[in-house]
Structures are given as structure tokens and as C-alpha cells.
N, C-alpha and C positions, 0 to 999 in steps of 0.2 A: 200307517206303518204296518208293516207286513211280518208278523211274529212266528216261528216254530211252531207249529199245532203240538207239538212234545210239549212245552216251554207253557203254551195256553193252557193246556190240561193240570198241567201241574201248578199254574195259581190259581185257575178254577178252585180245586180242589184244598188250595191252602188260604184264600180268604173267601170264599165261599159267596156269602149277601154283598163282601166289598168288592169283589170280582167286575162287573160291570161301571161301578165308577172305577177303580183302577185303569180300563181297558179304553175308557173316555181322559183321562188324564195321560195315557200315553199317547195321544193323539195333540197334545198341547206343545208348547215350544218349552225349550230347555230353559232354565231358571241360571241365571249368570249371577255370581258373586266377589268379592275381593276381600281380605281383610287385610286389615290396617293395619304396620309394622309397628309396634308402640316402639319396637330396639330406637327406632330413630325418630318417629315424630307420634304425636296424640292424634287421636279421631276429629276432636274439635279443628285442628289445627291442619289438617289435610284438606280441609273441605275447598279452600281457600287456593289449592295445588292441585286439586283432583276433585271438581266439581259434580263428581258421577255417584255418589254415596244416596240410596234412596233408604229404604226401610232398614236398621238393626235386626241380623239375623238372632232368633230366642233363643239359642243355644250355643252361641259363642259369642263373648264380648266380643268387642272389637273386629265384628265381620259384619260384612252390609252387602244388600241387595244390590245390585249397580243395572245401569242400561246403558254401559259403554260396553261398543262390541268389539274393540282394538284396544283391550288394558295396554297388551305390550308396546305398543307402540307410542304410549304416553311417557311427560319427562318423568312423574310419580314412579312409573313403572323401572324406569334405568334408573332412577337412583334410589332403590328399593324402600319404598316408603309403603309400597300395597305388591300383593302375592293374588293373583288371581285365583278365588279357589272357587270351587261348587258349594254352596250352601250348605246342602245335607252332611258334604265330607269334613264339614267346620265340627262337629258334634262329637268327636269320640276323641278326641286330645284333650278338650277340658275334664273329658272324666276320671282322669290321672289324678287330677289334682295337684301339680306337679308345684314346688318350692322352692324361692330360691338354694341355692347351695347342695342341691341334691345330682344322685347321678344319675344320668337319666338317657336309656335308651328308644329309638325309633329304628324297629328291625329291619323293616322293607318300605324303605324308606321316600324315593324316588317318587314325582320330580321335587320334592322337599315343602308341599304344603303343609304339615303336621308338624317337622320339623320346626318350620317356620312360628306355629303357635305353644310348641313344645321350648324354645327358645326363649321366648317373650315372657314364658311363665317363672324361666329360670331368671332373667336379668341381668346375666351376665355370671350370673356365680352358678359354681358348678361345674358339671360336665355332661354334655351332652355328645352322645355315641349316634351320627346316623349313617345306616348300614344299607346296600344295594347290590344283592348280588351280581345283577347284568352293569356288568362294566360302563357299558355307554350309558347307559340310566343313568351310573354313579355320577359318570362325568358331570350330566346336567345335573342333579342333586347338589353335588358341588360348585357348578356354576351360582347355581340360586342363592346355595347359604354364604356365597362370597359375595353376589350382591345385598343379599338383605344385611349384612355387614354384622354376622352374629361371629364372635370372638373366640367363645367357651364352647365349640365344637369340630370334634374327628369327624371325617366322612371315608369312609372304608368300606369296600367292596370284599366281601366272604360271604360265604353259606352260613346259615345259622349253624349250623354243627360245629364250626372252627370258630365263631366267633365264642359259641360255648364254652369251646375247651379254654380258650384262653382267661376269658371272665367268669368263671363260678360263683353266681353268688354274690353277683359285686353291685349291680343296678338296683336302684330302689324303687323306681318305677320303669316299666318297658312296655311301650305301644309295641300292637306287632298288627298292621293295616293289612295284613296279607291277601297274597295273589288270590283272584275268583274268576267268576264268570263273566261277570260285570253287569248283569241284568241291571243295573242301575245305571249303565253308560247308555243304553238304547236309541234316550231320547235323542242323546248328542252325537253319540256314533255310529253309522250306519253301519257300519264293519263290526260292531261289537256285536248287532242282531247277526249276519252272516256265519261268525265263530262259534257261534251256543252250539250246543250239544248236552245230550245226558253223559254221552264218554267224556268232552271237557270236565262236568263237573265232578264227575268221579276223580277225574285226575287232580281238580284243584283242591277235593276235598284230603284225597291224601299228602298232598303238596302241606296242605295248611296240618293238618297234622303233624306232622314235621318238625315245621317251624314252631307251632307250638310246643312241643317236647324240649326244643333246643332253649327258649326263652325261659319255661319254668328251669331249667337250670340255671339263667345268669342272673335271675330274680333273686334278691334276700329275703329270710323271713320277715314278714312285716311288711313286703312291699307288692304293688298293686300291678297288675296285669291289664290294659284293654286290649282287646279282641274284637278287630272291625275288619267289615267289606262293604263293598260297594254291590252286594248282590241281592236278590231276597228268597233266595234257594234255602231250605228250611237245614239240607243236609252240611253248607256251608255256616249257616249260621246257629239256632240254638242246638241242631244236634250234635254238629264240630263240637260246641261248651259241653254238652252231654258227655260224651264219649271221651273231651279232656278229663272231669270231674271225676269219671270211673277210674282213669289212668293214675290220677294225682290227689289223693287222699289227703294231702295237707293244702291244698288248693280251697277255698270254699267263694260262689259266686255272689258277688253282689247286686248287681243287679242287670239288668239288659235290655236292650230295648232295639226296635226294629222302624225306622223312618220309613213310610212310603207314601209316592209322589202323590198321590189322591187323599193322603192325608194331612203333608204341609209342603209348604212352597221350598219344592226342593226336587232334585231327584232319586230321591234313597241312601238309605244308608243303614248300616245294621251295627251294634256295639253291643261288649258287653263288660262288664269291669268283676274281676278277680280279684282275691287275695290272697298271701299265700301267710298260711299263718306259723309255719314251724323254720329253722331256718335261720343259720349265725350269717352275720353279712362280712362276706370277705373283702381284704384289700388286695390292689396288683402294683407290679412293679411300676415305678413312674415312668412316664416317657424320658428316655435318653435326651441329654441336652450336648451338643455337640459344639467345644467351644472353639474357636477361630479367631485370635486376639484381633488380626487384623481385620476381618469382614467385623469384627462386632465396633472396632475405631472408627472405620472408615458409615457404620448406620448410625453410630452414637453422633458422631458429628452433624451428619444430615439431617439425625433428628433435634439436634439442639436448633435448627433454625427453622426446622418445618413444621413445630410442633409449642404451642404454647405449655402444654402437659403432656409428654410422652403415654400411651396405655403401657399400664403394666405385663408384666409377664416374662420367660424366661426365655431367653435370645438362643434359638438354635441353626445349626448350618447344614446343610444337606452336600451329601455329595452331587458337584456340579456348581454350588457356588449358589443354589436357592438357598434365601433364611425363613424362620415361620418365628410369630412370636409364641408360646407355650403358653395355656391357662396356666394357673395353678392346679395343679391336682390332674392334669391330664395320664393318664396311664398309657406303659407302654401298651402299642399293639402289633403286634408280630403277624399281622394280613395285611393284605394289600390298601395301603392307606394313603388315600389322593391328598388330604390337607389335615393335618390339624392344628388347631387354633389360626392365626391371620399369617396372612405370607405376607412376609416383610419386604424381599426384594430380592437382586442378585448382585454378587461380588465376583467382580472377573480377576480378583487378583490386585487390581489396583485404585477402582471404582464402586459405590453403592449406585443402584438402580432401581429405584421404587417400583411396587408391582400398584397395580391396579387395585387388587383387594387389599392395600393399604387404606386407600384413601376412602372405600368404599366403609372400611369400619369404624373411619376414624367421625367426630363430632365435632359441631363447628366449633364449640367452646374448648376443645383441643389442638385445634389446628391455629399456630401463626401465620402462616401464609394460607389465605382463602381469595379467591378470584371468585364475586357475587357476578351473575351473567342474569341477565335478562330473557323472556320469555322466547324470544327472537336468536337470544344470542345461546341459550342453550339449547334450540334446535340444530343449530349452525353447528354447536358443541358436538350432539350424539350424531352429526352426517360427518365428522371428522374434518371439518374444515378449521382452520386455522384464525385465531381470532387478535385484535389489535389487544394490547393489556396496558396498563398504566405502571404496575406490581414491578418492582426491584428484581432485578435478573437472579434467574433458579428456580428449580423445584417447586410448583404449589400444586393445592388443589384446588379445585372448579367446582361450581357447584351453584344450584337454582334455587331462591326462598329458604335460605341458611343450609341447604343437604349439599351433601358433596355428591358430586357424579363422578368424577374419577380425577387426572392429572393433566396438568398441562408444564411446560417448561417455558416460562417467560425469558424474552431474546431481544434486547433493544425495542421494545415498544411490541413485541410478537408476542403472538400467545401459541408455542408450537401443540398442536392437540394430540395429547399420548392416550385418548380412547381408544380402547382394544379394534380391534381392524372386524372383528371376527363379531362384537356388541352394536357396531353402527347401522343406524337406522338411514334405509334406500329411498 
């Protein structure tokens, strides 16, 4: 690998005796990982579905080493049971510590792998905020957290400045992963080595600044901050916490810590965990519930047959005729906000129409109509082909080794495949 003699100098100079094995570890292959969706199934119980689990990564339960080099393209993967993540990047959401019931932000969020262990921690109760300023990011953010089939979160695209204004004070824990350099993508990216610059990192050191100033405001007293990159540029990492600490007097750090690839089987990563000690914790307005006697007749019916136990939550309608089901406790937010909590379906007026990320959230033990497919018949499933059914005419879900992978509409012995067009595997 061909590094920036800028970039050289300056780890030379920052781990000095470990400089040379560093420079021999950058020359190794990139380190692959997955963690295990506990929302929908156990790590015991995956192995059996997703044969690719080697070593338990030591700093995140429920994340493991893998030698599958095509997660996405597994059934595990479409019916969000595993989240492919980097190892090293598994390390800085459990320092939250995060509880059921609590509220809980992921600033810069995209493509949703933190989310994803930020979720798991919560278990459904609570509220989870994940934010992405670049639009398209969000999109796929949103993609993810509607396969991995998490319930109790908004995915909303703002600046941290306006997300600010809106929640003061209101989250009790907030990851903020924020934008860097990416020295820790190198091994994986060839384009990330081509991008470095010392002007990049000036830029991302003020970037993160930023966003740090906007987070200690939507922080409550009493609640805890991590601060992670994927870089190991000194000026992104403990000196960013430096120069926040000087800023914010009722801040105080706990602790911090800096992964690098010649020291564990990973490729970097840098955290650091905050608290903020002074500090009343605000409430905000709820999210609007938008009621529609008829689209809410016309879901309530649907669901009295397609659902052994309906999930709970507050039935809203959007203009256009989409519905979402509402956590509890979801708050309004007044930025541009692609989901929050599950999308239920659409109503033309006359009809309920199941979405996708219904069935994606839903559990076998809730669902009455399930279609079990076979290993054969749910690859047939995610290429969109159409499959024979036995199941009573209407509305089910599909689904491999008890998980649902999405919907199908049974038709005289037919099983019509309503897999997103946009999700099918070529």
C-alpha cells in the first residue's frame, strides 16, 4: 500500500517504537465482521442460518469475526437477522451503556451500523433518534433500520444545528460517530488512501467540532456522550475531546480509548465517553397522530387476520394515504423525517396495502399467516419469483427458519411474490 508521505510522518511521529509494526499491519488484509440482530433472533440460534460466525469480537457482545465475503447476498442478510459491520467499528455504542426505556440519539448516523447495536440495547422500549445529514445516506440508514425490523425509531435527515434547536436537552444518551479522515478505512478503501490530505483533516476537525457543540446541547444532565472515528489523526481524536472540555465546563471525560490495527484484529477505531454533569432534562411535543377512521377500519380489519397479536403503537396517516405505526413516546420532529416508527401500509381511499417493512418488523409469534419456505424456496423468494402455496387466499408473510423476509399474496394455490423489485437478489 502506497501511503501519503504527509500521513507517514505524522504516525511516525505519533506512535513512535509501534510505527513499524503499524506499517507491517497495513499491509495485511482487511478484518470482516457481522453482528448478530438479537431484535429478531439469538447468536446461538443464527449459527444454524448463517454458518459464517468464527471468533466473538471482545468488545461487542453479539458481534463476530466472519469469512463470508458476500454477507449481502445471504438469506440471513435479507431478512435482517446480521448487519455487516467492521469489528473495530462494533466498540463505541456499547460505551453508552444504553437501557431499555431511555431516549436515545445516533447523530451521524448512516449506513445504520451503530444504530443497529444502539436498538438492541434499547429492546424496543424507548426512543431512538438516527440522524444523516446527506439525504441519500439517510435513505439507505432507513433502508437498514427497516430491514433489521427495529420499531422504536425516527430516521431524519438535518444538520445537527436544527436538530438542536428542536430537542434541548431531551436525549439521555447520544452517540455522535462523526465524519473524518478515515485513516482506518485504508486497508478497505483504496479511494479513502487517494482523499487524505492535512487540509481534509483540518476540515473534518472543524466539521466535528460542530457537531459536537450541537449534541452537548440535546444532551441532559446526567447523560452520557460517545465520541468516535474511524481515524487515528491525534487532532480528530483526543485533541477534538481537548478543546471540547475547554468549551464545556460541565462536560467531564470518562474515559477513551484509541483501537489500532497492529494492536487488535480490526481496523481502527477511536472513542471516547463523556458526561455531562449539570443539566435538567427536557420534554418535546409528541409526534402528531393523524387520525383517518377509514384507513385505520380498513388496517384494523387486515390486521385482525394477518396477525395472531397486533404490535402495539399509535396508528398514524400521512398525507398521500401512507400509515406508520407510532412508538410510545415518539416526539414530534419538525426536520425532514423519512420514517418513524414501522410503516404500516397505504390506503387509496378504498383499500389497505401492506408495506414491506411491516412484515419485516413483525415476529413469527405475532404473525397468523406465515408461509415457512425452504432453503431453495426462499432463494426463488428474494429473485422475485412466484411460488406454489398451500395457505388460504390473502395477505401473508414469508419467511426462512421462523424470520420473515417480507410478503407474499396467496391466489388459488399461487404464492404472488410482493418482494420490493428494488431488494431482489440477480
Amino acid at each position: 500500500m502506497r501511503l501519503p508521505q504527509e500521513y507517514l510522518e505524522r504516525m511516525q511521529k505519533r506512535l513512535g517504537e509501534g510505527f513499524p509494526a503499524f506499517l507491517r499491519a497495513m499491509e495485511d488484509a482487511p478484518v470482516r465482521g457481522v453482528r448478530v440482530n438479537t431484535l429478531k433472533i439469538a447468536p446461538a440460534a443464527l449459527s444454524a442460518l448463517f454458518p459464517h460466525l468464527s471468533a466473538p469480537v471482545p468488545w461487542a457482545a453479539d458481534g463476530f469475526y466472519t469469512d463470508a465475503e458476500k454477507v449481502g447476498s445471504t438469506i440471513a442478510h435479507h431478512a435482517g437477522l446480521i448487519y455487516a459491520q467492521e469489528p473495530s467499528a462494533m466498540c463505541a455504542a456499547p460505551l453508552l451503556g444504553v437501557r431499555p426505556g431511555e431516549r436515545v440519539l445516533d447523530l451521524c448516523a448512516a449506513p445504520g451500523g451503530k444504530t443497529a447495536q444502539l436498538a438492541a440495547a434499547l429492546r424496543g422500549e424507548g426512543v431512538l433518534v438516527s440522524n444523516e445529514f446527506v439525504y441519500d445516506r439517510a435513505r439507505v440508514l432507513s433502508q437498514n433500520a427497516e430491514r433489521l425490523g427495529i420499531r422504536n425509531c425516527a430516521v431524519v435527515s438535518a444538520d445537527p444545528a436544527s436538530l438542536a434547536a428542536c430537542l434541548p436537552a431531551y436525549f439521555d444518551k447520544i452517540l455522535v460517530d462523526a465524519p473524518c479522515s478515515g485513516e482506518g478505512m485504508f486497508r478497505k478503501d483504496g479511494d479513502a488512501v487517494g482523499e487524505w490530505s492535512a487540509e481534509n483533516v483540518a476540515r473534518c476537525i472543524a466539521r466535528q467540532r460542530d457537531i459536537l457543540d450541537a449534541a452537548a446541547q440535546m444532551l441532559c444532565g446526567g447523560g452520557r456522550l460517545v465520541y468516535s472515528t474511524c481515524t487515528f489523526e491525534y487532532g480528530e481524536n483526543e485533541g477534538q475531546i481537548a478543546d471540547f472540555l475547554a468549551r464545556h465546563a460541565e462536560f467531564s471525560l470518562v474515559k477513551q480509548e484509541l483501537l489500532l490495527p497492529h494492536e487488535v484484529r480490526g481496523e481502527g477505531h477511536f472513542a471516547a465517553v463523556l458526561e455531562k454533569r449539570t443539566g435538567a432534562r427536557e420534554d418535546a411535543r409528541p409526534h402528531p397522530v393523524r387520525r383517518v377512521p377509514a384507513a385505520e377500519r380498513a388496517y384494523a380489519e387486515f390486521a385482525a387476520s394477518f396477525f395472531a397479536a397486533p404490535p402495539e403503537g399509535s396508528v398514524t396517516a400521512l398525507e398521500g394515504g401512507r400509515m406508520f405505526l407510532l412508538p410510545a413516546g415518539m416526539p414530534a420532529l419538525p426536520v425532514r423525517t423519512l420514517r418513524a416508527g414501522v410503516e404500516l401500509g397505504t390506503f387509496d381511499g378504498k383499500r389497505f396495502t401492506p408495506a414491506h417493512a411491516l412484515a419485516m418488523a413483525a415476529k413469527r409469534e405475532e404473525l397468523a399467516r406465515f408461509v415457512p419456505l425452504s432453503v431453495e424456496e426462499a432463494e426463488r423468494y428474494l429473485r422475485g419469483e412466484t411460488l406454489p402455496c398451500e395457505a388460504e387466499n390473502g395477505w401473508c408473510a414469508v419467511g426462512y427458519g421462523g424470520c420473515p423476509l417480507g410478503l407474499g399474496k396467496a391466489v388459488n394455490g399461487i404464492l404472488k411474490n410482493h418482494y420490493p423489485k428494488g431488494l431482489r437478489k440477480v
